[in-house]
TINU-326724 format. One line per field, with one value per atom (N, C-alpha, C): y, x, z; residue number from 1; atom name. Coordinates in steps of 0.05 Angstrom, whole numbers. Layout:
BEGIN
north = c(Y  ...)
east = c(X  ...)
up = c(Z  ...)
i = c(NUM  ...)
at = c(CA  ...)
END
This chain:
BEGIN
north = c(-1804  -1811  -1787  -1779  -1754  -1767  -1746  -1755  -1774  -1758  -1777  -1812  -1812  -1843  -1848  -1834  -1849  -1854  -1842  -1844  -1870  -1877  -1897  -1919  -1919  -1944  -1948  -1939  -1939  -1924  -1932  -1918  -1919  -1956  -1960  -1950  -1950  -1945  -1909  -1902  -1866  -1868  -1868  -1860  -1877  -1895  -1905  -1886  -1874  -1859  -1830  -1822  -1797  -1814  -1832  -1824  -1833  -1847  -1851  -1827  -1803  -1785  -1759  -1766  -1747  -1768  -1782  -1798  -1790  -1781  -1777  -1749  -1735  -1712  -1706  -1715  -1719  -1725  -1748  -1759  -1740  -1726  -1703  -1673  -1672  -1655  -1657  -1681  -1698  -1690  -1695  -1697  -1672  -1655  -1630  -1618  -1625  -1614  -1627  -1645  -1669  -1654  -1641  -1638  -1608  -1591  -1568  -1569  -1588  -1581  -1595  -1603  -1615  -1603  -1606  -1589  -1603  -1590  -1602  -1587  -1595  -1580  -1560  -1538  -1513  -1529  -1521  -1531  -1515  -1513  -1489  -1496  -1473  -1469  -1449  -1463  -1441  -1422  -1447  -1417  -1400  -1416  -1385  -1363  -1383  -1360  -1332  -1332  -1308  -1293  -1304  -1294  -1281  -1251  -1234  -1248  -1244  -1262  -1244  -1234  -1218  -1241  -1211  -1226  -1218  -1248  -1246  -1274  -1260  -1290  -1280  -1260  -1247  -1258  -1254  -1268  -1288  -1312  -1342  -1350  -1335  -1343  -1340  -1320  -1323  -1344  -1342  -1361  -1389  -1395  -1421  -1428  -1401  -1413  -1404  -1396  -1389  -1421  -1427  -1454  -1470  -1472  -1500  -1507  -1482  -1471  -1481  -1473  -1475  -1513  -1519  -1551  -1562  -1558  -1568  -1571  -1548  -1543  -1557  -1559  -1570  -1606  -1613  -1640  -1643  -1626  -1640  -1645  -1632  -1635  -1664  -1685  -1716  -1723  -1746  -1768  -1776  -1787  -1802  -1780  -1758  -1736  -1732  -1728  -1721  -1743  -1769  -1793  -1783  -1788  -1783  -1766  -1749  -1720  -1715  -1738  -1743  -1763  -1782  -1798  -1795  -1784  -1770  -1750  -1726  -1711  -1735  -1746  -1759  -1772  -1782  -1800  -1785  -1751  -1725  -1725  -1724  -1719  -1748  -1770  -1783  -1780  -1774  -1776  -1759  -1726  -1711  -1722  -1740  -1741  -1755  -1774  -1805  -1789  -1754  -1742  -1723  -1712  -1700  -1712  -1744  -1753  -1763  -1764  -1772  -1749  -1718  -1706  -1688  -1685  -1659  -1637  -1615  -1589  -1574  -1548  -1527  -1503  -1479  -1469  -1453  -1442  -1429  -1398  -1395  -1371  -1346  -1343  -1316  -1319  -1344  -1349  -1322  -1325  -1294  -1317  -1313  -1333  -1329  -1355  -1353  -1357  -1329  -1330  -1338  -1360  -1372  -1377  -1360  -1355  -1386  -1398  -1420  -1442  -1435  -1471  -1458  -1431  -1432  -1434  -1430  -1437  -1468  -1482  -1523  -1530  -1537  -1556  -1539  -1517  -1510  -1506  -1504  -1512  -1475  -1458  -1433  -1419  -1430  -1415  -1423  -1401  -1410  -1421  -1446  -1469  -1462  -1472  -1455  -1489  -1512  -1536  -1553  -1556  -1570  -1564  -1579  -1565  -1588  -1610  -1629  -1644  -1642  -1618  -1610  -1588  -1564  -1577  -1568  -1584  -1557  -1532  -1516  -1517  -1524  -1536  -1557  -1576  -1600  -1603  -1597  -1592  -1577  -1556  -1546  -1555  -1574  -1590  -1619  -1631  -1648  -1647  -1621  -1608  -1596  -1608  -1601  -1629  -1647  -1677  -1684  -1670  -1686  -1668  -1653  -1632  -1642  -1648  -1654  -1636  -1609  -1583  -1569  -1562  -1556  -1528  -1516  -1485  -1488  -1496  -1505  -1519  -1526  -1543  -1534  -1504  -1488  -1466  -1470  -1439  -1454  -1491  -1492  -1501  -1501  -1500  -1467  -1446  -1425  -1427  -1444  -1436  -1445  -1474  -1487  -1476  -1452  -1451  -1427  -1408  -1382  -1392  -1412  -1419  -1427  -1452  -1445  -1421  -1407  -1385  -1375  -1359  -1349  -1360  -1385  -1392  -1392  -1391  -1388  -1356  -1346  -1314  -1308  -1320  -1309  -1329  -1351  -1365  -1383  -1389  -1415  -1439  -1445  -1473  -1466  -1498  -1500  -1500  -1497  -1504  -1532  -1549  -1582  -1589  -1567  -1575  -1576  -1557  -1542  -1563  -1564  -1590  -1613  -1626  -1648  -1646  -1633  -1634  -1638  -1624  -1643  -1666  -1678  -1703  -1721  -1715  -1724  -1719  -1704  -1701  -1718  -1729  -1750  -1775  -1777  -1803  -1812  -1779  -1787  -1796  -1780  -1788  -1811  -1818  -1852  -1866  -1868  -1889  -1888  -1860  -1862  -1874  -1877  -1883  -1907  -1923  -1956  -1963  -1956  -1969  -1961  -1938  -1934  -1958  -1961  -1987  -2018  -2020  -2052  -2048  -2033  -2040  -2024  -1989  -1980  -1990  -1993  -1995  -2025  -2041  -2066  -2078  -2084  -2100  -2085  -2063  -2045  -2032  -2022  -2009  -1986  -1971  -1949  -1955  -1981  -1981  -1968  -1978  -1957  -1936  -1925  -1888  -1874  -1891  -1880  -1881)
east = c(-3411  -3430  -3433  -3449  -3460  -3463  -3460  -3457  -3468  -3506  -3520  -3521  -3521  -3514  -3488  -3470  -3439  -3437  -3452  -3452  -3483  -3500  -3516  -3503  -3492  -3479  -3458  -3442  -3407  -3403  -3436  -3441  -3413  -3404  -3395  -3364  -3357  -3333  -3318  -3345  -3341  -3348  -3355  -3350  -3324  -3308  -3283  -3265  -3266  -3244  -3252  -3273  -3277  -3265  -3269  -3258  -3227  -3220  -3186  -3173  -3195  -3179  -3184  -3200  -3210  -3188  -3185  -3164  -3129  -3124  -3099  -3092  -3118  -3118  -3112  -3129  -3123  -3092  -3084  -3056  -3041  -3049  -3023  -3027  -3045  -3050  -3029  -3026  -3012  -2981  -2979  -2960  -2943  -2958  -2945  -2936  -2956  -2948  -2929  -2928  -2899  -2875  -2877  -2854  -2843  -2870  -2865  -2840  -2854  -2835  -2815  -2807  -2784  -2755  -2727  -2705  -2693  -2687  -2678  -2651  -2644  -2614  -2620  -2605  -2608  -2589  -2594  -2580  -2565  -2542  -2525  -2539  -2553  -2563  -2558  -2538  -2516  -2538  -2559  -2590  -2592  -2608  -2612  -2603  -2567  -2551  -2552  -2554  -2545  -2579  -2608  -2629  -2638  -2647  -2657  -2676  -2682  -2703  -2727  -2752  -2784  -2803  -2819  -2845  -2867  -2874  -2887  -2909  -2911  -2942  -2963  -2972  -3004  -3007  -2986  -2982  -2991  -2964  -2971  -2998  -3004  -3036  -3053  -3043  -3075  -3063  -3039  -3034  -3041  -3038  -3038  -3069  -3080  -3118  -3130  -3125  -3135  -3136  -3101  -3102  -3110  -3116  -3138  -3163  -3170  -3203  -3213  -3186  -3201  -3198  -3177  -3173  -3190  -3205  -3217  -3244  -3252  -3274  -3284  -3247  -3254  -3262  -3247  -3247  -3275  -3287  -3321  -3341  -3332  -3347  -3343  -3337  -3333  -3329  -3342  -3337  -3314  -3304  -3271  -3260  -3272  -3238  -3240  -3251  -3254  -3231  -3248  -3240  -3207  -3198  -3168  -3158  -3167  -3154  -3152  -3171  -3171  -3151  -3152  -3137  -3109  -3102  -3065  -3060  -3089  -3074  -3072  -3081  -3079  -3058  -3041  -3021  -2997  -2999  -2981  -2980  -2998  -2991  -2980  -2987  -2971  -2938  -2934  -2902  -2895  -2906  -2895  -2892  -2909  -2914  -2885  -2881  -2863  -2827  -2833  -2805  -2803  -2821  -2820  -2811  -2820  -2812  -2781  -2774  -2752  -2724  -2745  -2714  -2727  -2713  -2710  -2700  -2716  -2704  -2704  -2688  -2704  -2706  -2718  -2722  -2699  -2690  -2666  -2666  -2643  -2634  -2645  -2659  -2668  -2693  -2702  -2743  -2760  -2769  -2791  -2825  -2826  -2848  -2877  -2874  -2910  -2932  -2952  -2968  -2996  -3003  -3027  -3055  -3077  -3098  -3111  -3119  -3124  -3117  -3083  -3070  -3068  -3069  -3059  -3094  -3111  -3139  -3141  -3130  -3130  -3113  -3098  -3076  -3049  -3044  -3026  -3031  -3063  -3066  -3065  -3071  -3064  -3049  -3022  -2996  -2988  -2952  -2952  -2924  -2926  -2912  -2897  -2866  -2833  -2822  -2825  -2819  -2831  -2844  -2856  -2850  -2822  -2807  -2807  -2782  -2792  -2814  -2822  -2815  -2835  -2837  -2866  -2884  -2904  -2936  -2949  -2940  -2950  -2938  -2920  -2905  -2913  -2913  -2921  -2956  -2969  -3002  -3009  -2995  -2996  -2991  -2970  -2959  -2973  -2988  -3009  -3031  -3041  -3057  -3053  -3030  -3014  -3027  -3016  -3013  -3050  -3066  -3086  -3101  -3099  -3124  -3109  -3130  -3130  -3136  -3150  -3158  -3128  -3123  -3101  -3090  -3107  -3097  -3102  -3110  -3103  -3091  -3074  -3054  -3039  -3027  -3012  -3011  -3041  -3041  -3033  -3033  -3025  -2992  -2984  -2952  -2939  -2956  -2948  -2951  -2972  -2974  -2948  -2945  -2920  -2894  -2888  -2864  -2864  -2875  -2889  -2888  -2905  -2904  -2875  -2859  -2841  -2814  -2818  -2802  -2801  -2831  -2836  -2827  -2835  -2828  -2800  -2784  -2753  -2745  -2757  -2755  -2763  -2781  -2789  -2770  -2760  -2740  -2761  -2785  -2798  -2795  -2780  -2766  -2730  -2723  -2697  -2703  -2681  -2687  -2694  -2687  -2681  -2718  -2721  -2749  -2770  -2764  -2779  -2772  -2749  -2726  -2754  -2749  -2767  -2788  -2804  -2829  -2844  -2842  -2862  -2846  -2819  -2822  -2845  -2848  -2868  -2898  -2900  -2917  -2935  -2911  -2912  -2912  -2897  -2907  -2933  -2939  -2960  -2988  -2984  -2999  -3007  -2973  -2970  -2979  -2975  -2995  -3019  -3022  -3055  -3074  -3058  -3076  -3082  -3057  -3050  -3067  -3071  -3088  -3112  -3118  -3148  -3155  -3145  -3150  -3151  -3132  -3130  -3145  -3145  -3160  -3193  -3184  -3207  -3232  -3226  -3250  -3237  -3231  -3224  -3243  -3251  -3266  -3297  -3294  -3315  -3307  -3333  -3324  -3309  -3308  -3297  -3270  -3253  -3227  -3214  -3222  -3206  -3197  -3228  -3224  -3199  -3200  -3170  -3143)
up = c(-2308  -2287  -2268  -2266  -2236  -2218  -2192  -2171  -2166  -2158  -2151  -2163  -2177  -2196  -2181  -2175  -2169  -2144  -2122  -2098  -2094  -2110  -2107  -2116  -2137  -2147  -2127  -2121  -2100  -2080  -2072  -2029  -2016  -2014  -2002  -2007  -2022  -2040  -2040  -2037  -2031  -2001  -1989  -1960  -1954  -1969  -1956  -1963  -1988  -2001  -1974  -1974  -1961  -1923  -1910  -1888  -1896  -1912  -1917  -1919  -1930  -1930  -1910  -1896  -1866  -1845  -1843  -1827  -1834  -1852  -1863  -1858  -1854  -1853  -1820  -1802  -1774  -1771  -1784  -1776  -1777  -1804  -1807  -1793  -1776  -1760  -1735  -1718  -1701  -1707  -1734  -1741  -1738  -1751  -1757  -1733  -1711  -1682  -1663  -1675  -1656  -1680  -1703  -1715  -1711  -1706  -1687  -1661  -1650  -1618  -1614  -1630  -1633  -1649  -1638  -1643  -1671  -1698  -1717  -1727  -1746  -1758  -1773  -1777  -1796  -1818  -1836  -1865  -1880  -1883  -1902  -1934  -1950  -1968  -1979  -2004  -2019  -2038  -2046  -2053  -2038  -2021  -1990  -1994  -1996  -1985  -2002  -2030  -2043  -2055  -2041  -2039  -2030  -2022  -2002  -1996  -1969  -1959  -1954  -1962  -1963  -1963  -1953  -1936  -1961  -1969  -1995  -1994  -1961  -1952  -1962  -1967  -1978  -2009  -2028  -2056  -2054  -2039  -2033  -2034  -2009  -2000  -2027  -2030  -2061  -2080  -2088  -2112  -2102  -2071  -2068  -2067  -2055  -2056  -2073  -2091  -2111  -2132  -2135  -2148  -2139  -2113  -2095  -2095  -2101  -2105  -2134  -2155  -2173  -2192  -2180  -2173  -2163  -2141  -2130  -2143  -2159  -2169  -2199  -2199  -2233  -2226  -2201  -2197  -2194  -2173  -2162  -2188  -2220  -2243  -2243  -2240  -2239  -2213  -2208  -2181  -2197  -2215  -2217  -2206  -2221  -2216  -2182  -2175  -2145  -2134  -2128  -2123  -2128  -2153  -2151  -2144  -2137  -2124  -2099  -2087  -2056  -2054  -2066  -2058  -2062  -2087  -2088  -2077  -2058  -2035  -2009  -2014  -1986  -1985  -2006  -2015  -2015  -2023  -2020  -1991  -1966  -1943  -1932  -1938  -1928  -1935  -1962  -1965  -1944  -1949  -1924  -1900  -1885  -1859  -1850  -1872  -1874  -1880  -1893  -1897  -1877  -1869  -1840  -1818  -1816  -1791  -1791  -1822  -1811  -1829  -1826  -1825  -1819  -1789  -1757  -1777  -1784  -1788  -1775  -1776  -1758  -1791  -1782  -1802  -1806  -1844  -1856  -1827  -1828  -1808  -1814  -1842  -1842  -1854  -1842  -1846  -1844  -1866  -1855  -1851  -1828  -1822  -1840  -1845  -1877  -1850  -1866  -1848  -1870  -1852  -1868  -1850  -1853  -1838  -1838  -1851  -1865  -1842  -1851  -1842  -1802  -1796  -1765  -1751  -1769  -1753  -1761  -1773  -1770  -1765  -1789  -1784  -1761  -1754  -1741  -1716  -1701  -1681  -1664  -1681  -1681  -1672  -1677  -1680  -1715  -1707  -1741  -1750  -1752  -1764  -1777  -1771  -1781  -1790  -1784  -1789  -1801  -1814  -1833  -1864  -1863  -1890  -1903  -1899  -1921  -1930  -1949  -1971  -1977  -1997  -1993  -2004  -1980  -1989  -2008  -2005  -2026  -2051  -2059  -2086  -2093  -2079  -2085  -2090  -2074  -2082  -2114  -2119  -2146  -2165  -2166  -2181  -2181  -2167  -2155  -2182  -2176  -2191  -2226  -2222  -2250  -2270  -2260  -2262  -2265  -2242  -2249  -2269  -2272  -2297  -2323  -2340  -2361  -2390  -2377  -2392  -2401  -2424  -2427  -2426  -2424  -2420  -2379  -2379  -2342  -2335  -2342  -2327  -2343  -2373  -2354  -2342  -2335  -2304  -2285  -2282  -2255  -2251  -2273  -2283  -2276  -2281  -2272  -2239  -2233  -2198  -2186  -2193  -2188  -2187  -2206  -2208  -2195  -2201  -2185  -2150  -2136  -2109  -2099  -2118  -2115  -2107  -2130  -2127  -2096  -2091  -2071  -2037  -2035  -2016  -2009  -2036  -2035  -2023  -2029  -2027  -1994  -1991  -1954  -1945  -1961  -1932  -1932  -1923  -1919  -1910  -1937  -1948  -1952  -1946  -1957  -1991  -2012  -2039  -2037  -2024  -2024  -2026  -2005  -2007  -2028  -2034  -2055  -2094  -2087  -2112  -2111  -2084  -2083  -2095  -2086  -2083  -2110  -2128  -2156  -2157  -2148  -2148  -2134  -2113  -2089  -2101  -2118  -2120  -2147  -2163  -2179  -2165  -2149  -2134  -2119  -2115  -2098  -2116  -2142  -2168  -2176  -2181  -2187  -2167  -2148  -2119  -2120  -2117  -2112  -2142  -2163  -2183  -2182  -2166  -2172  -2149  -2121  -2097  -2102  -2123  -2130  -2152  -2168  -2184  -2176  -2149  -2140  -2115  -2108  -2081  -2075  -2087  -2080  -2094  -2133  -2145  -2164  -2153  -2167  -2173  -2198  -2209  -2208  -2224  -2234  -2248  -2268  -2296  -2294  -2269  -2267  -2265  -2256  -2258  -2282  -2297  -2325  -2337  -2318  -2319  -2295  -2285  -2262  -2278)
i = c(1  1  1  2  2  2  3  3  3  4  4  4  5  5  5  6  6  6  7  7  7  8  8  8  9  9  9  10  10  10  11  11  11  12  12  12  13  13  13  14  14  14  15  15  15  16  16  16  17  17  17  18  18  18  19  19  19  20  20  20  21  21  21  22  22  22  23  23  23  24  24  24  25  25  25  26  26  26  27  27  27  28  28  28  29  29  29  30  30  30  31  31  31  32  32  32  33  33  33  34  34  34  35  35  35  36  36  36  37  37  37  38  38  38  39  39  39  40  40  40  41  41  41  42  42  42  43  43  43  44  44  44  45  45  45  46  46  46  47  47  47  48  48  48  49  49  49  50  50  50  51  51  51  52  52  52  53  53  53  54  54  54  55  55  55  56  56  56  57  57  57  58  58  58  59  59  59  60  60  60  61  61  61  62  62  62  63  63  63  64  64  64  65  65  65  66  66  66  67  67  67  68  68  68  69  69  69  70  70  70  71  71  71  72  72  72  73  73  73  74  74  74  75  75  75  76  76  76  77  77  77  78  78  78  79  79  79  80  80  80  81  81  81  82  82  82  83  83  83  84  84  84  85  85  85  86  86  86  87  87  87  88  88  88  89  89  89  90  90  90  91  91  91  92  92  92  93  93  93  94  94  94  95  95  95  96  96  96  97  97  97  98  98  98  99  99  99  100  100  100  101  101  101  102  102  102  103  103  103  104  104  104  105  105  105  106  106  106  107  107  107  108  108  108  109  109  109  110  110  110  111  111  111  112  112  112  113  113  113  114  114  114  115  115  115  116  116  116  117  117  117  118  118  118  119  119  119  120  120  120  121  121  121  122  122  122  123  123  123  124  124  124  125  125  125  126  126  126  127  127  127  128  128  128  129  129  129  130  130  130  131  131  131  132  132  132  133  133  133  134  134  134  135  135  135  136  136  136  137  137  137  138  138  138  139  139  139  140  140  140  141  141  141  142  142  142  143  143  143  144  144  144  145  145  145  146  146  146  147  147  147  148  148  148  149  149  149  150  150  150  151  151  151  152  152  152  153  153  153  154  154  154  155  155  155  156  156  156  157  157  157  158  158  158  159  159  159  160  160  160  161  161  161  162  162  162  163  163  163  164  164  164  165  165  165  166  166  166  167  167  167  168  168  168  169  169  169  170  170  170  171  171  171  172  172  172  173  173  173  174  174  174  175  175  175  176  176  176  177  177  177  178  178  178  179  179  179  180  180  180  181  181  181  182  182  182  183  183  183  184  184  184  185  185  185  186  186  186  187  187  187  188  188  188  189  189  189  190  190  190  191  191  191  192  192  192  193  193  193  194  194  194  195  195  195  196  196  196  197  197  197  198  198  198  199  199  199  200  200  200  201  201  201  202  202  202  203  203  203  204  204  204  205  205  205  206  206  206  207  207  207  208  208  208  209  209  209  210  210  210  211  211  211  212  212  212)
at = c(N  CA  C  N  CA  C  N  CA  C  N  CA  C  N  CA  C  N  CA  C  N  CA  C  N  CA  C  N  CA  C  N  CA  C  N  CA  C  N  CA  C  N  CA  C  N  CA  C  N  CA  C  N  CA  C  N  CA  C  N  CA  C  N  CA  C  N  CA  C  N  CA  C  N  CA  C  N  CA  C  N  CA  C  N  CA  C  N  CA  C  N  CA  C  N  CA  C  N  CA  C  N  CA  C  N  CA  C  N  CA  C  N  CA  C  N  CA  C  N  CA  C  N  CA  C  N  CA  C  N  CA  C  N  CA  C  N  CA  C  N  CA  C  N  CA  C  N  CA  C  N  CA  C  N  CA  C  N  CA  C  N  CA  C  N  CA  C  N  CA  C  N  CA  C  N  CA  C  N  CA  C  N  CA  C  N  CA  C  N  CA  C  N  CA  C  N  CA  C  N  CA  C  N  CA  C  N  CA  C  N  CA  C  N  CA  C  N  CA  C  N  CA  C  N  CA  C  N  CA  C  N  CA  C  N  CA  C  N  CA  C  N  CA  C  N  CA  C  N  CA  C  N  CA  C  N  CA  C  N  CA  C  N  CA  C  N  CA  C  N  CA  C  N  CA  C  N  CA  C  N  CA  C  N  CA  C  N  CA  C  N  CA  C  N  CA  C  N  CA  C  N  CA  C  N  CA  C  N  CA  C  N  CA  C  N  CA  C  N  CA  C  N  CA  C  N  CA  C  N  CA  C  N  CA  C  N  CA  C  N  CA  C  N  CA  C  N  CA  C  N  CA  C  N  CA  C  N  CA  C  N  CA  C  N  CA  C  N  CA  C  N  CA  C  N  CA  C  N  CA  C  N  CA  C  N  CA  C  N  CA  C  N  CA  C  N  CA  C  N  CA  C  N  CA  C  N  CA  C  N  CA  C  N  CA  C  N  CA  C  N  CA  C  N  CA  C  N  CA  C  N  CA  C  N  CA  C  N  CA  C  N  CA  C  N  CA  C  N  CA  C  N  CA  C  N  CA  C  N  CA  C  N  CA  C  N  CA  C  N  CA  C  N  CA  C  N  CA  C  N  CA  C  N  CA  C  N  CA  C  N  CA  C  N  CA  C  N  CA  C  N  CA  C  N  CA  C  N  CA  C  N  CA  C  N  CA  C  N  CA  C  N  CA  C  N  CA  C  N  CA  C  N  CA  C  N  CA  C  N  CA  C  N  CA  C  N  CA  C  N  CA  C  N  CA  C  N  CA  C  N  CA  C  N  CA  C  N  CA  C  N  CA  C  N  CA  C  N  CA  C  N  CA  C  N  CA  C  N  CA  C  N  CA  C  N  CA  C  N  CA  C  N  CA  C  N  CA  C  N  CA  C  N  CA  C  N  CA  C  N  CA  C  N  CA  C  N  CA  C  N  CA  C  N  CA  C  N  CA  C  N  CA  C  N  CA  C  N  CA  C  N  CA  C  N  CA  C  N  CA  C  N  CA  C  N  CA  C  N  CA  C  N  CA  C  N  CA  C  N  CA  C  N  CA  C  N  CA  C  N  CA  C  N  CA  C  N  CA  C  N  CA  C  N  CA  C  N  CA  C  N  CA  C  N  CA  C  N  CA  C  N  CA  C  N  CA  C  N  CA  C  N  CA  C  N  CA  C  N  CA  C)
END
């Protein structure tokens, strides 16, 4: 189905998914800045520990927008795919919001601060964000994106992003490992949810349930 057809038939249904996920997006704006100014624990990380810690934010940045861009691009070829891709990032920032709030970090002792043009002109409120670690939303988003592409020589370029983003963020310090461990967990969950509240609640009882 194309857009136009998917947005006439399920007006109502796509503008819920699109502010569910402009609302989630706000929250975790809130969020990130109440998790900013606030004092958390440094963590002994026997990784960390035997890692030189470099500044390898210019890489990140492309590997991470490069894989977002092109995720994003493959999703907008379908209203389903979109639809689920909004709805399991939005289901990815909730886990974060829900593991952020309830574990106070402060950042590893030899953070080389990620500098992200992107996230300090929105979501960081333009400074640049040292606490928002559990657990990585750039590991976890690639891996997001792992899960939803179905093209098979792309999903494993985004298996390389994953493990590649990974790495890196280990290397500048960023992240604890713990974080980075988690995160394609989280990022399967956030998979698994969003497929199941897109089926019972968002598009229940239309032909499109099945394709989710």
């Amino acid at each position: 189905m194309l857009w136009k057809d998917f947005f006439l038939n399920y007006k109502f249904k796509t503008l819920l998914s699109i502010n569910f996920f402009l609302i989630t997006l706000f929250i975790t704006f809130l969020v990130l800045n109440y998790v900013e100014s606030r004092e958390g624990v440094v963590l002994n990380d026997p990784i960390l520990n035997i890692i030189p810690s470099f500044d390898v934010s210019y890489i990140l940045f492309l590997l991470t927008y490069a894989g977002s861009i092109i995720g994003i691009i493959y999703s907008l070829q379908l209203p389903v795919r979109m639809v689920k891709a909004m709805h399991t990032y939005s289901m990815l920032l909730w886990l974060r919001i829900i593991c952020m709030y309830l574990t106070p970090l402060n950042p590893p002792n030899a953070i080389v601060p990620l500098r992200d043009p992107f996230l300090e002109a929105t979501f960081y409120a333009n400074q640049v964000n040292l606490k928002d670690l559990f657990f990585s939303g750039h590991t976890a988003t690639m891996f997001m994106f792992f899960l939803l592409i179905e093209h098979k020589w792309l999903k494993y370029l985004f298996l390389f992003f994953t493990l590649a983003v990974a790495a890196l963020v280990l290397i500048q310090h960023a992240h604890y490992s713990i974080d980075v461990f988690v995160a394609p967990i989280a990022g399967y969950a956030a998979y698994r949810i969003a497929i199941y509240i897109t089926k019972k609640y968002f598009f229940a009882d239309t032909k499109l349930n099945k394709l989710f």
